[in-house]
C-alpha positions as CSV (number, residue, x, y, z in Angstrom):
1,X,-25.0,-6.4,-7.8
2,X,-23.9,-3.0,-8.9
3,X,-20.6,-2.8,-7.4
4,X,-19.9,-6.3,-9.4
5,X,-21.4,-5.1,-12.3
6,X,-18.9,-2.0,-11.5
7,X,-15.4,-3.8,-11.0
8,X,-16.3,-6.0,-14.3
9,X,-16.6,-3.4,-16.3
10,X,-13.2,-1.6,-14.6
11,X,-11.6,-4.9,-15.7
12,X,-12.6,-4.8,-19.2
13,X,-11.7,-1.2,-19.4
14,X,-8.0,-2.3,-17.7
15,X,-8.3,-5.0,-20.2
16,X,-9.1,-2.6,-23.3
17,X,-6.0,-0.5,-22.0
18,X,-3.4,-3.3,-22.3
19,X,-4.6,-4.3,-25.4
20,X,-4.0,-1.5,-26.9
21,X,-0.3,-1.0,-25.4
22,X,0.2,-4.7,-27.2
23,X,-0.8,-3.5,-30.4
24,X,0.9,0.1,-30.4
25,X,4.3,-2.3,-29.4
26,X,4.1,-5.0,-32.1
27,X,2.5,-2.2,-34.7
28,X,1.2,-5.2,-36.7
29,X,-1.9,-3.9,-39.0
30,X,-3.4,-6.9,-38.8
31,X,-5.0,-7.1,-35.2
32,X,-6.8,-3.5,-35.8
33,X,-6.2,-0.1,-35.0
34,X,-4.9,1.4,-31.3
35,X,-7.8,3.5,-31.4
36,X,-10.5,0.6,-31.3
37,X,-8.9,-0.3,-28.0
38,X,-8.5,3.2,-26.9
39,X,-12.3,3.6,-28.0
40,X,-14.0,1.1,-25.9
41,X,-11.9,2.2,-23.3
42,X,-13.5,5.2,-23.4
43,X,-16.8,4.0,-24.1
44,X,-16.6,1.8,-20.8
45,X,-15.8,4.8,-19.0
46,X,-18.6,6.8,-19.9
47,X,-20.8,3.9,-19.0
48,X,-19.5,3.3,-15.5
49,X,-20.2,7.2,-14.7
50,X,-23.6,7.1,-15.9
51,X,-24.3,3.6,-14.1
52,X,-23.0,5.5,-10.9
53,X,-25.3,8.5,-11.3
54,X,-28.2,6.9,-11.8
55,X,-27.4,4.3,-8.9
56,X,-26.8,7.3,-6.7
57,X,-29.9,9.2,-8.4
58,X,-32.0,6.0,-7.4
59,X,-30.5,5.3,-3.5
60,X,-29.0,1.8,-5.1
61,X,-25.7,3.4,-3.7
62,X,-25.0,6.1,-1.2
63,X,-22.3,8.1,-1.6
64,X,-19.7,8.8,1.6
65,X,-21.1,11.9,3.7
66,X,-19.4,14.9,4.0
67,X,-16.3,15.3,5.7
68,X,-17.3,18.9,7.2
């Protein structure tokens, strides 16, 4: 359920990104301002690194061993 929970919010953050590119290529002042887009993009990343740290902090997900 994480990892799904995971690659949704990878897609909304790849999502996010694109909108963004749309609006900095049109520049039309009416669908907002790049940095809304560029915002949650942000704001989606910080999420997904605190959902994985307290996944790995609780033993939801186990991280790959060490190679040495």
């Amino acid at each position: 359920m994480i990892k799904i929970i995971l690659v949704a919010l990878v897609l909304y953050m790849i999502v996010n990104l694109f909108m963004a590119m749309r609006v900095m290529m049109r520049n039309d002042p009416k669908n907002g301002p790049m940095s809304k887009y560029i915002g949650r993009r942000v704001l989606t990343s910080a999420v997904i690194v605190i959902i994985i740290l307290v996944a790995i902090s609780t033993g939801l997900i186990t991280p790959n061993p060490r190679p040495y």
